[in-house]
C-alpha positions as CSV (number, residue, x, y, z in Angstrom):
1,X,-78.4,7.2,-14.6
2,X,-76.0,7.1,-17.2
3,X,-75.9,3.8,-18.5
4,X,-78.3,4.2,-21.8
5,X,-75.9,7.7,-22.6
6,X,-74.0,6.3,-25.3
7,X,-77.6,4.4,-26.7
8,X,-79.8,7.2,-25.9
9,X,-78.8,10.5,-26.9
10,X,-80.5,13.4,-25.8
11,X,-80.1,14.9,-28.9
12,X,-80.8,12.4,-32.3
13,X,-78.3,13.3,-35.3
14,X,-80.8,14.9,-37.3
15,X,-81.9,17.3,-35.3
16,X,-77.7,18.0,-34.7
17,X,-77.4,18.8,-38.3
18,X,-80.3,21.1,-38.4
19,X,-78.4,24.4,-37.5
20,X,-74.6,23.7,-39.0
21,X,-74.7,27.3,-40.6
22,X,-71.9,28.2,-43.0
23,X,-69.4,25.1,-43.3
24,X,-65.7,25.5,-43.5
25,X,-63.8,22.2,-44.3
26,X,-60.6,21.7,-43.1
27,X,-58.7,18.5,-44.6
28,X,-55.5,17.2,-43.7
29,X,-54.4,15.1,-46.9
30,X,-51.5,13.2,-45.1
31,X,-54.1,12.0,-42.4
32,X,-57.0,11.6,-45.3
33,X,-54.7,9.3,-47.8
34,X,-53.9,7.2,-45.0
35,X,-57.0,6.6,-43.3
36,X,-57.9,5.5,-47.4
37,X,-55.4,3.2,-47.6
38,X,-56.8,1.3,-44.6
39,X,-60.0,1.3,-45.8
40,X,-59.0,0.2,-49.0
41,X,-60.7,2.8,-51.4
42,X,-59.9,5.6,-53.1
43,X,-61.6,8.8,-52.5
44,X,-63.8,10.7,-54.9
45,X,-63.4,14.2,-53.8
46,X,-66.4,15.6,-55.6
47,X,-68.7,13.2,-53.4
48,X,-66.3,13.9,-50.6
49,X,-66.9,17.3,-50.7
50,X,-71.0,16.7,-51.0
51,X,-71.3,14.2,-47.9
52,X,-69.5,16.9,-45.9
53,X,-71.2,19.7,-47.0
54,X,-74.8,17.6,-46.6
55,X,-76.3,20.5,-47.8
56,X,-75.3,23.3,-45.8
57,X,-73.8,26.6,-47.3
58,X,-70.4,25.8,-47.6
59,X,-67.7,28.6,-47.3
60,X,-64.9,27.3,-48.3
61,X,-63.0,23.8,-48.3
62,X,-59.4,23.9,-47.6
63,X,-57.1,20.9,-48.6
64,X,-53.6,20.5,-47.0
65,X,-50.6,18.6,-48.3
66,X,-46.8,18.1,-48.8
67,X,-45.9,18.2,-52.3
68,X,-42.8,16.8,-54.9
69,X,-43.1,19.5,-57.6
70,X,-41.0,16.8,-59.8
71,X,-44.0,14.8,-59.8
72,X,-46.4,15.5,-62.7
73,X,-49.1,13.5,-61.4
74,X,-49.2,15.0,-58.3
75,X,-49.3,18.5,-60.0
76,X,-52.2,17.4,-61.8
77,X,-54.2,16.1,-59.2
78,X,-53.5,19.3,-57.1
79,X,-54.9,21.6,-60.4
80,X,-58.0,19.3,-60.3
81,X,-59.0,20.2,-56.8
82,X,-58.9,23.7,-57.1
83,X,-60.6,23.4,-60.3
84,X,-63.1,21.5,-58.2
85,X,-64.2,23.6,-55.0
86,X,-61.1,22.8,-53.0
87,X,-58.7,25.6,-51.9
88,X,-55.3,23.7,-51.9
89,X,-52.6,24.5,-49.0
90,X,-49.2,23.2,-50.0
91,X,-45.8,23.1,-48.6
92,X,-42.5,21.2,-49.9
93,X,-41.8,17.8,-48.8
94,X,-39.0,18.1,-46.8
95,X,-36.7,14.9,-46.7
96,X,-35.6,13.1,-43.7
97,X,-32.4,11.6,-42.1
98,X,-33.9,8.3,-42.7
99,X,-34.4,9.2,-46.4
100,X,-38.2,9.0,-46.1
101,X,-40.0,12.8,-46.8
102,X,-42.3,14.6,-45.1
103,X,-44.5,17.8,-44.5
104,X,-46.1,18.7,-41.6
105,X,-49.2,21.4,-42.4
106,X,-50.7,21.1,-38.7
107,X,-49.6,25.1,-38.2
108,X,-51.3,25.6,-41.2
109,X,-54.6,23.7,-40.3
110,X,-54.5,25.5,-37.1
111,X,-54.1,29.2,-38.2
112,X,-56.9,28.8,-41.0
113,X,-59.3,27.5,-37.9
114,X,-58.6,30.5,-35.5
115,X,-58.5,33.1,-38.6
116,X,-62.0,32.5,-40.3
117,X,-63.5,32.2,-37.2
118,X,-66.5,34.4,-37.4
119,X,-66.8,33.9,-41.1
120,X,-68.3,30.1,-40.5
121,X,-70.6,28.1,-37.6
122,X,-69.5,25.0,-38.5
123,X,-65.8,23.7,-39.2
124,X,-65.6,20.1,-40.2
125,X,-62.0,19.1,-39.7
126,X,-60.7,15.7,-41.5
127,X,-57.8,14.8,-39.5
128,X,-57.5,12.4,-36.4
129,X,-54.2,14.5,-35.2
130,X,-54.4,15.1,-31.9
131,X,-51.8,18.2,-31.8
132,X,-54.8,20.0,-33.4
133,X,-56.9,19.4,-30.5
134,X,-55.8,22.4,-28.5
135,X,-56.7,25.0,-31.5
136,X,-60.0,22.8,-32.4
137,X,-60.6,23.5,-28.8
138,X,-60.6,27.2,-28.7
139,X,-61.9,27.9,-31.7
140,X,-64.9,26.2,-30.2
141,X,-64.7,28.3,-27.4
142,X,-65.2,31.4,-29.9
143,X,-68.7,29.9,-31.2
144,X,-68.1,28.0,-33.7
145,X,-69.0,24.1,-33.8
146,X,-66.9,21.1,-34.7
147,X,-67.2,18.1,-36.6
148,X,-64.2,15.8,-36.8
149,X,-63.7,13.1,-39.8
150,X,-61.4,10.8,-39.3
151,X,-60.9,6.6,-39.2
152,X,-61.3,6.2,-35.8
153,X,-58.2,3.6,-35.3
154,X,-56.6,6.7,-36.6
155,X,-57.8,9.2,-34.3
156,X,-56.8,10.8,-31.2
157,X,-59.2,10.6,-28.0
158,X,-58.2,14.0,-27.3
159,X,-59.7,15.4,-30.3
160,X,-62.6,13.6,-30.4
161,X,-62.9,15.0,-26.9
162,X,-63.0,18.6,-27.9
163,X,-65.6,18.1,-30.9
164,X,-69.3,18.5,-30.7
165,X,-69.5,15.7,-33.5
166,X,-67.3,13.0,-34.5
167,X,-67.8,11.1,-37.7
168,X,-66.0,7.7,-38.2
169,X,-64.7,7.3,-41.8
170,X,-65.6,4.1,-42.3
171,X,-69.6,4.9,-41.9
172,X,-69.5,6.8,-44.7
173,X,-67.0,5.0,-47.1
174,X,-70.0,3.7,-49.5
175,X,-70.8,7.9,-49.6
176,X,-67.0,8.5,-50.6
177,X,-65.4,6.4,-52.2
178,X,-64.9,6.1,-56.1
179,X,-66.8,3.4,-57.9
180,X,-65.7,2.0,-61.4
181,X,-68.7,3.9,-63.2
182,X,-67.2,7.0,-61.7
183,X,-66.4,9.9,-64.8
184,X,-64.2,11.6,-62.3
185,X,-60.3,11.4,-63.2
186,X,-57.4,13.2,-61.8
187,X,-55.3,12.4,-65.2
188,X,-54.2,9.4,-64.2
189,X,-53.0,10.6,-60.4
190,X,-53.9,8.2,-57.5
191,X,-53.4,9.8,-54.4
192,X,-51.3,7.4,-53.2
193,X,-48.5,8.3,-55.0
194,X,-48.6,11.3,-52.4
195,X,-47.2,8.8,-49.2
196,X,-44.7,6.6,-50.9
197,X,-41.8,8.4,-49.5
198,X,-43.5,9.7,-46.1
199,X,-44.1,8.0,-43.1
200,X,-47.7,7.3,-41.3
201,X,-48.7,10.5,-39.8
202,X,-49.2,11.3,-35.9
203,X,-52.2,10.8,-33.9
């Protein structure tokens, strides 16, 4: 009975993303600049934001990360998102007894879900941490639907679990990713200068 489930689905993506609603998009940068870095691109944020949204009424896209506010770069880039749609959620990197640094912004992630519930249908969450499983979880027990993003090597189970929807990063890389013809600049800021001192995030 259940062998075609996986090839078979009773309901086909496109009628899945016929009644998303309002969109709110939760991104966890740590997990986001990683998952990049494995792919080997670079993300354009302005597409990013656009293959998320796929044409639905988007509420509001949230962007979490640690930041050095001695870095310039980084400052930039961070003025450029919320110049650009993106609602940036930042806390100090906080440095280790090993010497690497680090911010952890899943609290963050997880009050933002519970508190606009009501205000969106659909929350698309880019992370593949599973401690956010249990607040992905009830918020979709309050109504809303959920859409995880992550790279699937990078993902819990858990969370995929407790999603209605789970999109695998690398299916959608060519959507993405910045391409040499690309106008878009972050005044000379690559995102990877973000995880030079911090260590691969939790899944």
């Amino acid at each position: 009975m259940w062998d075609n489930f996986d090839s078979d689905p009773v309901f086909p993506p496109e009628q899945v993303l016929e009644n998303r609603g309002r969109v709110a998009i939760f991104i966890d940068g740590s997990n986001l600049f990683y998952a990049a870095l494995q792919l080997g691109v670079e993300i354009d944020y302005t597409k990013l934001l656009y293959r998320l949204t796929a044409g639905a009424k988007l509420l509001r896209a949230f962007f979490y990360t640690g930041v050095d506010r001695t870095n310039e770069k980084q400052q930039g880039f961070l003025l450029w998102m919320r110049r650009n749609g993106y609602r940036v959620i930042s806390k100090d990197l906080v440095q280790l007894p090993d010497g690497s640094k680090k911010a952890n912004l899943d609290v963050e992630i997880a009050v933002d879900l519970m508190a606009l519930v009501g205000s969106y249908d659909t929350a698309v969450l880019v992370s593949g941490d599973g401690d956010l499983a249990y607040a992905v979880d009830a918020v979709s027990y309050r109504g809303a639907r959920i859409e995880v993003v992550s790279l699937r090597s990078m993902t819990s189970d858990s969370l995929i679990n407790v999603a209605d929807r789970y999109i695998d990063l690398d299916q959608i890389r060519e959507d993405i990713q910045k391409t040499r013809k690309s106008n878009l600049t972050y005044d000379g800021f690559s995102p990877y200068h973000l995880i030079e001192t911090r260590d691969p995030p939790d899944f």
